[in-house]
FIKOLZA-1660 file (N, C-alpha, C; in steps of 0.1 Angstrom, whole numbers, plus 5000, padded with zeros to 4 digits):
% residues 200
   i   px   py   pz ch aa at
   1 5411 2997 8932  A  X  N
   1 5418 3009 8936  A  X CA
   1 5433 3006 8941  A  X  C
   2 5433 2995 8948  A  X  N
   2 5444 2990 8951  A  X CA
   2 5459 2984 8937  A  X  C
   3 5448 2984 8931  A  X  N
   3 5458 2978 8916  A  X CA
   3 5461 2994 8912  A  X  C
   4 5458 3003 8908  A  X  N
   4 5457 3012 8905  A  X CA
   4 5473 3020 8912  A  X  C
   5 5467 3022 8928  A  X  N
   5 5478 3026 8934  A  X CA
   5 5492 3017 8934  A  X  C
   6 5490 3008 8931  A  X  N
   6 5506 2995 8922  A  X CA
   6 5511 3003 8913  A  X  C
   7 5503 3000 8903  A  X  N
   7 5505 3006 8891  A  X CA
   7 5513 3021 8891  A  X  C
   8 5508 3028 8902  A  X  N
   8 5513 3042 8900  A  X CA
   8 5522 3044 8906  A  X  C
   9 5527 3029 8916  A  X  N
   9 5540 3030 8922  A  X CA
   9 5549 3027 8915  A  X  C
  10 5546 3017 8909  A  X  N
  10 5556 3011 8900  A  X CA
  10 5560 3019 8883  A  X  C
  11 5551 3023 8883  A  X  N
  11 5555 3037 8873  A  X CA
  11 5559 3049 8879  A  X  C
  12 5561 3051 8886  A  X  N
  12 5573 3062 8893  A  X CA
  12 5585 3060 8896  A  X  C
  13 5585 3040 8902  A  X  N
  13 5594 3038 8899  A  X CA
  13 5604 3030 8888  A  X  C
  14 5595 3031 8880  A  X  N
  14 5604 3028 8862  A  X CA
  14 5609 3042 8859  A  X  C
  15 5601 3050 8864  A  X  N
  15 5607 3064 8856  A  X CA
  15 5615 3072 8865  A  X  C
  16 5620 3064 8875  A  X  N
  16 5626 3073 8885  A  X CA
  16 5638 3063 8880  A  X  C
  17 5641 3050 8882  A  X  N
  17 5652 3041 8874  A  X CA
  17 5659 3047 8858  A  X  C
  18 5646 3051 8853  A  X  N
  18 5649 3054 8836  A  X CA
  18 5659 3064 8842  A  X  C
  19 5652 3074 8847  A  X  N
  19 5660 3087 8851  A  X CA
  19 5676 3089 8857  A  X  C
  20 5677 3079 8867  A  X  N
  20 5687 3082 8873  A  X CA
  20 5701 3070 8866  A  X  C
  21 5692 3058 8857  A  X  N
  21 5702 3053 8848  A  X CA
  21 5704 3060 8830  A  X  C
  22 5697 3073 8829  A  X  N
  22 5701 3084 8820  A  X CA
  22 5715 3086 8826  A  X  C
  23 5707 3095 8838  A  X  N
  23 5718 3101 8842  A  X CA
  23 5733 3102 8847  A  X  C
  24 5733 3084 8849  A  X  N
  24 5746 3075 8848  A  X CA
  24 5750 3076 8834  A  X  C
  25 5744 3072 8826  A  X  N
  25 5749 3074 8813  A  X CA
  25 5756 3083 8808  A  X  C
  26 5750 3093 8811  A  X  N
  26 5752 3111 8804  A  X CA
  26 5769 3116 8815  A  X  C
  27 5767 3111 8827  A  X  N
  27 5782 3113 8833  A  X CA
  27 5791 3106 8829  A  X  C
  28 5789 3091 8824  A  X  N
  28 5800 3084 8821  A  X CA
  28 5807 3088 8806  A  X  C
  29 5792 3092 8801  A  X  N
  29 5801 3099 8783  A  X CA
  29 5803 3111 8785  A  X  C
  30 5801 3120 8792  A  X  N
  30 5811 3132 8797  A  X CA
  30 5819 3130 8799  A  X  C
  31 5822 3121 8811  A  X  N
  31 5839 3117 8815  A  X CA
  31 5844 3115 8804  A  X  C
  32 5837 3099 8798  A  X  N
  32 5841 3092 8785  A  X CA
  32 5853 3107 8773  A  X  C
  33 5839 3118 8771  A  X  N
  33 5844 3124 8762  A  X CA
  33 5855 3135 8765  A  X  C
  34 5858 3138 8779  A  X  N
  34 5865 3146 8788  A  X CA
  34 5880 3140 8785  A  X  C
  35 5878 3126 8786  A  X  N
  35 5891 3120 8786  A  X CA
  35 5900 3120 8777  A  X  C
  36 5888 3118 8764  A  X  N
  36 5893 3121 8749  A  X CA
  36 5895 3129 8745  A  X  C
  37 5889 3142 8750  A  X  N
  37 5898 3154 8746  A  X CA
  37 5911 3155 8751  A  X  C
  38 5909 3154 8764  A  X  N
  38 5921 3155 8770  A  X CA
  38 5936 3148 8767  A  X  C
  39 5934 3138 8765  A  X  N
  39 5949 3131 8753  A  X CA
  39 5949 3136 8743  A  X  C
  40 5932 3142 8732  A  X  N
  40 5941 3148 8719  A  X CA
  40 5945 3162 8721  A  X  C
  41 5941 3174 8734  A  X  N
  41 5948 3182 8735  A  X CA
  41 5967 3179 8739  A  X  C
  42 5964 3169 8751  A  X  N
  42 5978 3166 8754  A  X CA
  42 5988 3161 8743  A  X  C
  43 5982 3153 8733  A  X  N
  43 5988 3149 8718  A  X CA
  43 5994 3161 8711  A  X  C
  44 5986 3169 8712  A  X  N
  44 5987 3178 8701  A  X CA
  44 5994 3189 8706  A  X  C
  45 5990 3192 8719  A  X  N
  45 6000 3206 8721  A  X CA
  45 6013 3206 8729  A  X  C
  46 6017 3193 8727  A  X  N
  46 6030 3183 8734  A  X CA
  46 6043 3191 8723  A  X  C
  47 6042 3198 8716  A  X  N
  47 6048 3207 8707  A  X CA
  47 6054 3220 8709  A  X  C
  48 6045 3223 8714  A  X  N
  48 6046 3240 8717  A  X CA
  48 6048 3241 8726  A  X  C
  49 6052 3233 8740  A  X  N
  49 6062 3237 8753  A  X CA
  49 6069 3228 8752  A  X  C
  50 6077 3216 8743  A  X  N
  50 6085 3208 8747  A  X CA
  50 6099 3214 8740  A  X  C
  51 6107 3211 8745  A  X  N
  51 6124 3216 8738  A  X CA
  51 6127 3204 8732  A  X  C
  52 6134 3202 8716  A  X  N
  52 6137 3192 8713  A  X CA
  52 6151 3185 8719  A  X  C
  53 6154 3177 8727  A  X  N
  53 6166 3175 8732  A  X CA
  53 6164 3171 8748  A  X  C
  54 6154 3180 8751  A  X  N
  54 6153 3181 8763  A  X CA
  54 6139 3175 8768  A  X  C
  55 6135 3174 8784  A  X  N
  55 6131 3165 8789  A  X CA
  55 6116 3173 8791  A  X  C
  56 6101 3168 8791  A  X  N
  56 6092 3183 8794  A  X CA
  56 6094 3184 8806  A  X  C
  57 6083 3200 8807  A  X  N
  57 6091 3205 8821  A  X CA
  57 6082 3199 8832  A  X  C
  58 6087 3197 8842  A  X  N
  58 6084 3190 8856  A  X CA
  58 6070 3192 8857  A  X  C
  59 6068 3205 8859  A  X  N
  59 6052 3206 8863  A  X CA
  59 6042 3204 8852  A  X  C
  60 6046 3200 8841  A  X  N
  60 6035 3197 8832  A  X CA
  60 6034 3183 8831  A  X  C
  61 6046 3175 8837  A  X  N
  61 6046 3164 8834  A  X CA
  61 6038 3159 8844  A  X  C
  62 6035 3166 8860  A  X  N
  62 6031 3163 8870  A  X CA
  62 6014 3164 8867  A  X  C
  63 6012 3172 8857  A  X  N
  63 5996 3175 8858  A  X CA
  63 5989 3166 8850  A  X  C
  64 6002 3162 8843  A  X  N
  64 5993 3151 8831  A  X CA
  64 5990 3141 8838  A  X  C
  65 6000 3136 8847  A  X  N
  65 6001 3123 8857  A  X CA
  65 5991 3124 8865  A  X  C
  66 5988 3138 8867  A  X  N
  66 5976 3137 8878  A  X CA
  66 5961 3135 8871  A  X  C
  67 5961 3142 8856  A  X  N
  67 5952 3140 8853  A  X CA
  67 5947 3125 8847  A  X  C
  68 5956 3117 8841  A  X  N
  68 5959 3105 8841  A  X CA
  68 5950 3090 8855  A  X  C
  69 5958 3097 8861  A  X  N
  69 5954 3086 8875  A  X CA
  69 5940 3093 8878  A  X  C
  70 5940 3106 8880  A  X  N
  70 5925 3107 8884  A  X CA
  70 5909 3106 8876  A  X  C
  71 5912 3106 8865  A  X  N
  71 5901 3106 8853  A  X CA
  71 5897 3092 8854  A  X  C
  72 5901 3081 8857  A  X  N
  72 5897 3069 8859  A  X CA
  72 5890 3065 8868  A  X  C
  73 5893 3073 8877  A  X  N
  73 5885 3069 8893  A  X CA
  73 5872 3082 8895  A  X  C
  74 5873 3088 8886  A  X  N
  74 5863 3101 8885  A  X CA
  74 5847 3092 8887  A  X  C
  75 5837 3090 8890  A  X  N
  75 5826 3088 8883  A  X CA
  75 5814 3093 8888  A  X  C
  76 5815 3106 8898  A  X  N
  76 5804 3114 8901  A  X CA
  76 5806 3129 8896  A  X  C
  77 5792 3137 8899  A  X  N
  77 5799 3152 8894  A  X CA
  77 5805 3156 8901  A  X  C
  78 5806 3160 8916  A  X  N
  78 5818 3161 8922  A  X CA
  78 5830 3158 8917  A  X  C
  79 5833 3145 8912  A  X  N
  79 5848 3143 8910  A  X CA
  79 5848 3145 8893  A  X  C
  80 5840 3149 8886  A  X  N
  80 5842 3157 8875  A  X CA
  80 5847 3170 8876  A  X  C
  81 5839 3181 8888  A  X  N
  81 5846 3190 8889  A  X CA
  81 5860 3190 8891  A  X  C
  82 5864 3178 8903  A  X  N
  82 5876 3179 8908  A  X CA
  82 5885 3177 8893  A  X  C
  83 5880 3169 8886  A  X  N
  83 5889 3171 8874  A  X CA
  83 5893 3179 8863  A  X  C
  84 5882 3192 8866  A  X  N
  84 5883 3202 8862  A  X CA
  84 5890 3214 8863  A  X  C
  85 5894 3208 8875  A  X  N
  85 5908 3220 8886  A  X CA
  85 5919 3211 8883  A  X  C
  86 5921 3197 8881  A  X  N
  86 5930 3196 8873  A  X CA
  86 5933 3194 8862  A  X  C
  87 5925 3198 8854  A  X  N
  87 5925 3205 8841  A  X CA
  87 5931 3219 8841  A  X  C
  88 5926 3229 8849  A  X  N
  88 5928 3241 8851  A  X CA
  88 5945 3242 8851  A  X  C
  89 5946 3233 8862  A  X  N
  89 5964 3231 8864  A  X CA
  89 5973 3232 8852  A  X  C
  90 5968 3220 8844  A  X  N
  90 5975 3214 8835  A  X CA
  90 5977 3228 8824  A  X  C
  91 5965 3231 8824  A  X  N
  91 5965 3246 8811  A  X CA
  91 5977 3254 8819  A  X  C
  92 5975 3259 8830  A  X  N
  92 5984 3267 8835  A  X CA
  92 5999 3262 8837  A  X  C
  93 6003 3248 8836  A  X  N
  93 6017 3246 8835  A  X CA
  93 6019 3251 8820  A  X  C
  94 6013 3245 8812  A  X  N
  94 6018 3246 8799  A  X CA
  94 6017 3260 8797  A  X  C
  95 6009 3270 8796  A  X  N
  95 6014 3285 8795  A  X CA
  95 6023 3288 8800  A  X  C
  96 6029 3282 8814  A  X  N
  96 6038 3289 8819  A  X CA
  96 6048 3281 8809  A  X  C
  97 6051 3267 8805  A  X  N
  97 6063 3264 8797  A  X CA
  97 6058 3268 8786  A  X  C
  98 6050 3269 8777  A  X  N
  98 6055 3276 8766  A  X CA
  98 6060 3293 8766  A  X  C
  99 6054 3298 8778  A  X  N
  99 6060 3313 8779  A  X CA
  99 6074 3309 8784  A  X  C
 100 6082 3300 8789  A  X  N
 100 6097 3301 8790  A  X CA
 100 6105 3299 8779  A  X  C
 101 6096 3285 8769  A  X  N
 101 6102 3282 8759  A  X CA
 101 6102 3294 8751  A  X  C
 102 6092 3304 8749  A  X  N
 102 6098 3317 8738  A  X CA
 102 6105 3327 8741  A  X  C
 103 6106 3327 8757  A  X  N
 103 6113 3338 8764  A  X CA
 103 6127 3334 8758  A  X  C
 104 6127 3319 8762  A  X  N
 104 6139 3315 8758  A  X CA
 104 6149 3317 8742  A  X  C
 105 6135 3314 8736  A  X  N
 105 6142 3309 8723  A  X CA
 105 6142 3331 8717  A  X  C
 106 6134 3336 8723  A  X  N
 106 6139 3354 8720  A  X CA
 106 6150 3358 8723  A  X  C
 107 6150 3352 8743  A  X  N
 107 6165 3355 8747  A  X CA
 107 6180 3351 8733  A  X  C
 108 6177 3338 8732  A  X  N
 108 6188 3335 8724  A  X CA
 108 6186 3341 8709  A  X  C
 109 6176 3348 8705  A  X  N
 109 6179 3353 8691  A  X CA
 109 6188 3364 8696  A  X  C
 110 6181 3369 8703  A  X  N
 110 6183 3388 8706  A  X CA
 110 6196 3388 8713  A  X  C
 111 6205 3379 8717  A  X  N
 111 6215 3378 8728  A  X CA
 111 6230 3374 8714  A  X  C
 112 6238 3383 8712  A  X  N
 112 6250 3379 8702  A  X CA
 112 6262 3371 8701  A  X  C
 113 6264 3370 8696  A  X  N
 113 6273 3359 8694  A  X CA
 113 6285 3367 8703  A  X  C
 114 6300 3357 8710  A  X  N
 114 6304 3361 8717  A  X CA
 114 6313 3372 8711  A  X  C
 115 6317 3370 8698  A  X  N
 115 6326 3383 8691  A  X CA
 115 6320 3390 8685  A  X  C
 116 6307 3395 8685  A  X  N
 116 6296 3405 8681  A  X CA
 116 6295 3409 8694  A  X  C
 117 6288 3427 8690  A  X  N
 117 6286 3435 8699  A  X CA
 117 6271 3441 8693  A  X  C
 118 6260 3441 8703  A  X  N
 118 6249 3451 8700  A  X CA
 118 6245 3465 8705  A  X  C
 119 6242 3473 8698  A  X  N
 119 6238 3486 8708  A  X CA
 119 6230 3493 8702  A  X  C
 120 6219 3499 8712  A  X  N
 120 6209 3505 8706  A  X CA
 120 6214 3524 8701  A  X  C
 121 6210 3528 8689  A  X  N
 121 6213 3542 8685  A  X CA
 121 6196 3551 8680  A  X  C
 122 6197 3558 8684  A  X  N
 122 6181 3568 8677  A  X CA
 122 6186 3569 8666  A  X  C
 123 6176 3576 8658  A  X  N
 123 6178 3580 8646  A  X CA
 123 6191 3588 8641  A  X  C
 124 6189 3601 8651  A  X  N
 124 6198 3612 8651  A  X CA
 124 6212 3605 8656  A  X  C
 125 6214 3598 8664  A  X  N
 125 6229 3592 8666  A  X CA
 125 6232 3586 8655  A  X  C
 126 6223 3577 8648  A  X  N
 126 6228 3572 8634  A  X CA
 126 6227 3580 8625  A  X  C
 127 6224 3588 8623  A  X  N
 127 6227 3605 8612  A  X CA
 127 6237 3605 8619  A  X  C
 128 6246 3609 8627  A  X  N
 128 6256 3616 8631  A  X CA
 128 6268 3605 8626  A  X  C
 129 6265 3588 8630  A  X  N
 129 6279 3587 8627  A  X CA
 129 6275 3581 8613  A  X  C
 130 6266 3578 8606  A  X  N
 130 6264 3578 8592  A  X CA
 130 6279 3590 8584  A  X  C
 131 6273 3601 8587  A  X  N
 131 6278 3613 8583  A  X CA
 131 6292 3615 8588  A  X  C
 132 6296 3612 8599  A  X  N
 132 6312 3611 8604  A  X CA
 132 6318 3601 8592  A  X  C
 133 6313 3587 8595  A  X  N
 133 6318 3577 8585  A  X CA
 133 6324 3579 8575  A  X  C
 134 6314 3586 8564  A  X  N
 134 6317 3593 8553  A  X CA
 134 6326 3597 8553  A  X  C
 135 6327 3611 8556  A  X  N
 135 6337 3621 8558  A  X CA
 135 6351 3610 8556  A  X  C
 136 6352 3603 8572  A  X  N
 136 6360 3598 8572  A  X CA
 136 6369 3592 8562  A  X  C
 137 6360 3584 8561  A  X  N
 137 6359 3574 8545  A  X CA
 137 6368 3582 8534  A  X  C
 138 6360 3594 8533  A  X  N
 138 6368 3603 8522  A  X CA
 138 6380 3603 8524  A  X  C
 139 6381 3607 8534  A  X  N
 139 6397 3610 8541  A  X CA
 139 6405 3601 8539  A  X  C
 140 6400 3588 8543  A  X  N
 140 6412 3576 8538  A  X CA
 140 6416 3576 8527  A  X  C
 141 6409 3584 8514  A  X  N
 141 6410 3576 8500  A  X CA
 141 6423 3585 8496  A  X  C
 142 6432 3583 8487  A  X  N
 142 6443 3586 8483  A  X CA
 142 6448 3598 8476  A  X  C
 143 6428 3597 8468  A  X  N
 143 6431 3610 8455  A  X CA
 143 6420 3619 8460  A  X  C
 144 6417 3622 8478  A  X  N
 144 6412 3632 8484  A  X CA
 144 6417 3642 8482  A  X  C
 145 6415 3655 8478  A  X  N
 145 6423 3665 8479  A  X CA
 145 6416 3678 8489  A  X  C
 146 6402 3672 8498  A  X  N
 146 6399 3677 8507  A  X CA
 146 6392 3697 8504  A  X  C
 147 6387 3697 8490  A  X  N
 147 6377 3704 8484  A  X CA
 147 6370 3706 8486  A  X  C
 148 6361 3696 8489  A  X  N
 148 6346 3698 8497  A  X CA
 148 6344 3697 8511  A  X  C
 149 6345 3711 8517  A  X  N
 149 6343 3712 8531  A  X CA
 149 6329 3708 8540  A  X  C
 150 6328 3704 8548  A  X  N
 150 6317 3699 8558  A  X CA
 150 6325 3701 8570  A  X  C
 151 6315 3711 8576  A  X  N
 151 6320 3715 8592  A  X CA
 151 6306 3716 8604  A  X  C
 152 6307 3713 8617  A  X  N
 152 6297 3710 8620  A  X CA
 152 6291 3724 8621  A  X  C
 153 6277 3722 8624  A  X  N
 153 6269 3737 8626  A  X CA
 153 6271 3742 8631  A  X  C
 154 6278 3741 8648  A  X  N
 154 6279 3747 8659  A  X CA
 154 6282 3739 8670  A  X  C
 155 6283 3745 8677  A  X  N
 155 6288 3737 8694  A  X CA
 155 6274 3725 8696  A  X  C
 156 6265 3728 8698  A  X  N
 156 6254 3716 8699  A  X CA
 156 6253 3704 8691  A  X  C
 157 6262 3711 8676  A  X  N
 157 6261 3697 8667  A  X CA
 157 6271 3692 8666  A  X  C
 158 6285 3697 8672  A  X  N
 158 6293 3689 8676  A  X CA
 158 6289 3681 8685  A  X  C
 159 6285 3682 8699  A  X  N
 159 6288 3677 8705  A  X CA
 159 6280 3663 8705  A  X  C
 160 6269 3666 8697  A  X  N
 160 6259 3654 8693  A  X CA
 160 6269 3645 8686  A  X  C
 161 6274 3650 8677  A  X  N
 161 6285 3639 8667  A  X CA
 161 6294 3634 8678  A  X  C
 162 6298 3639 8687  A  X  N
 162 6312 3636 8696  A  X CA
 162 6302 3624 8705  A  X  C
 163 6289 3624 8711  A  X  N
 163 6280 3618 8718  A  X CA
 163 6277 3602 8710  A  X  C
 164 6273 3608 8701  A  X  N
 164 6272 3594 8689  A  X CA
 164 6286 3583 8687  A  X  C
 165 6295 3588 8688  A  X  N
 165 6306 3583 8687  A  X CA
 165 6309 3578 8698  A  X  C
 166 6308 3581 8710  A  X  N
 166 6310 3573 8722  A  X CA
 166 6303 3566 8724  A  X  C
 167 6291 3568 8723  A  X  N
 167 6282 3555 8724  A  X CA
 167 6285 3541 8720  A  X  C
 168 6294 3544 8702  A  X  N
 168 6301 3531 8698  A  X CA
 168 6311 3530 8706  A  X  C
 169 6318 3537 8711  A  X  N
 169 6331 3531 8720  A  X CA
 169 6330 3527 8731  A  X  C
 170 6317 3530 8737  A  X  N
 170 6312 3524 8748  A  X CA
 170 6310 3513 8751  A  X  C
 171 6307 3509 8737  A  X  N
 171 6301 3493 8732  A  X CA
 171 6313 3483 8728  A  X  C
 172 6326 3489 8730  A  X  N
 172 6337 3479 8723  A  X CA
 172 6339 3475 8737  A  X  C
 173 6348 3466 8739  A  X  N
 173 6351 3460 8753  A  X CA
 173 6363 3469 8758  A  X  C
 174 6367 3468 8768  A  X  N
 174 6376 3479 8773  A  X CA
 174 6389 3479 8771  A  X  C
 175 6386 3466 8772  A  X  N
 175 6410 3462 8767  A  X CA
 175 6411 3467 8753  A  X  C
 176 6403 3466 8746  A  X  N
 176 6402 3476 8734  A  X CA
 176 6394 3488 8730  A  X  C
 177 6392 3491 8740  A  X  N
 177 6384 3507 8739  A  X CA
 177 6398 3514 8732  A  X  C
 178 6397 3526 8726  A  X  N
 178 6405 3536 8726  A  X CA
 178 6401 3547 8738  A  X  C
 179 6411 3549 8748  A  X  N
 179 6416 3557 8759  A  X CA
 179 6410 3571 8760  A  X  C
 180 6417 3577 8748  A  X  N
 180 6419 3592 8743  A  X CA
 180 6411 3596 8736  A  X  C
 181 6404 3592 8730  A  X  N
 181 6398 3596 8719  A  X CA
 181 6386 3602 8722  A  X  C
 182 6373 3601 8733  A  X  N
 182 6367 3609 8737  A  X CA
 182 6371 3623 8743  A  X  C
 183 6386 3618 8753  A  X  N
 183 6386 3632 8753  A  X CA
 183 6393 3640 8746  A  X  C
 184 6395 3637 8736  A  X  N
 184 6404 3645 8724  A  X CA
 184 6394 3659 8718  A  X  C
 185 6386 3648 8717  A  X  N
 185 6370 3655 8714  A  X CA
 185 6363 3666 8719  A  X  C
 186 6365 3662 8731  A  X  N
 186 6360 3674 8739  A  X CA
 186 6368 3683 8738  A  X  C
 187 6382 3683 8742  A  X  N
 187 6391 3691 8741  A  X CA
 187 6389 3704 8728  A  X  C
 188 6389 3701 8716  A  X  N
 188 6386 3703 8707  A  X CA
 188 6373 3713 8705  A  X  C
 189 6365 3705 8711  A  X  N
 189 6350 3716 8710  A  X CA
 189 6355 3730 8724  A  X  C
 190 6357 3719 8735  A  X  N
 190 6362 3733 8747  A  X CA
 190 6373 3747 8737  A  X  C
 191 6381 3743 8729  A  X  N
 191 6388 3751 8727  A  X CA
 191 6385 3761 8714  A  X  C
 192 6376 3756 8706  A  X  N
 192 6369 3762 8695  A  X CA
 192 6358 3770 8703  A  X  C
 193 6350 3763 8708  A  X  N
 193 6340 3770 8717  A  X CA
 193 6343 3774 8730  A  X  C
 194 6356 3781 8735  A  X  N
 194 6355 3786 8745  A  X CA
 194 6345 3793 8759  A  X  C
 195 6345 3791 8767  A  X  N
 195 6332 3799 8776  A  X CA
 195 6335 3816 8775  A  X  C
 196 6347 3821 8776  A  X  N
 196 6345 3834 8767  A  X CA
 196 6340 3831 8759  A  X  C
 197 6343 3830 8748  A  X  N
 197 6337 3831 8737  A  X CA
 197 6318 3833 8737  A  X  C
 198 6317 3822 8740  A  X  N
 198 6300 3818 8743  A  X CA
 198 6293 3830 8756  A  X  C
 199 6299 3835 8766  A  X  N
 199 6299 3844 8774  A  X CA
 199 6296 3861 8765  A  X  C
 200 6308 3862 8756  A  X  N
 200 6310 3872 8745  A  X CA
 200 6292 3877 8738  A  X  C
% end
């Protein structure tokens, strides 16, 4: 009886040894494999937030460092999780530097050269000075003899065309704006369309 209850100690504890040197095992190739990802993510996505030229950004560089020093000294699950918050970090530096690096690299598409000018126009603004242009255009040419009339529809559609047009003058810089020229415009509509008139 007494061999018996041996035996059944000693086989509880082989299988309590088996068990808890599995379970050393199974942490260390977690870590093991944790680690490995983690350089070939950091290998690989060392791309898509770095600027060529320039240095990576501070906080990414800090998380890698942290993940670095800490992944070696890791070897319980506790300090798996803790490695897992700084893992969490590291994802979140990098989102935040790749969302600057394309903020950035938009900013500088969308941002013009210094002797370019941009401005936004609707549809109907660009009908209006599409259609001015022309006209214009005609007018410059030499052998116009000013035949085909185009006049606007009315007071509303002038003043859209007169609207359209300032918009571009809005957009030139000031030391070269033309002065007069909006209100020449108005002038012109006030005096064709008088408030008698429209009163009448």
């Amino acid at each position: 009886m007494d061999i018996l209850a041996v035996i059944l100690v000693l086989l509880v504890t082989l299988l309590f040894a088996t068990w808890s040197a599995a379970r050393s095992y199974f942490r260390k190739g977690r870590l093991a494999g944790m680690q490995e990802a983690t350089r070939e993510i950091i290998r690989g996505i060392g791309s898509q937030y770095t600027v060529p030229g320039e240095a990576p950004p501070e906080q990414v560089t800090k998380a890698i460092d942290a993940i670095a020093s800490f992944a070696a000294g890791a070897g319980c699950e506790k300090g798996i999780l803790r490695l897992y918050a700084r893992l969490w970090n590291f994802g979140d530096a990098v989102r935040a530097a790749c969302w600057r690096k394309g903020y950035e690299a938009r900013k500088s598409q969308m941002t013009p050269a210094p002797d370019k000018i941009r401005i936004d126009l609707s549809i109907g603004e660009l009908r209006h000075l599409t259609s001015l242009a022309h006209i214009g255009f005609r007018k410059m040419m030499p052998n116009d003899r000013g035949i085909e009339m185009q006049r606007f529809e009315g007071e509303d559609h002038a003043v859209a065309g007169a609207h359209a047009v300032e918009r571009l003058e809005q957009a030139i810089p000031e030391q070269h704006r033309p002065l007069d020229h909006a209100a020449n415009r108005q002038a012109l509509i006030r005096h064709w369309w008088p408030l008698e008139r429209k009163r009448a």
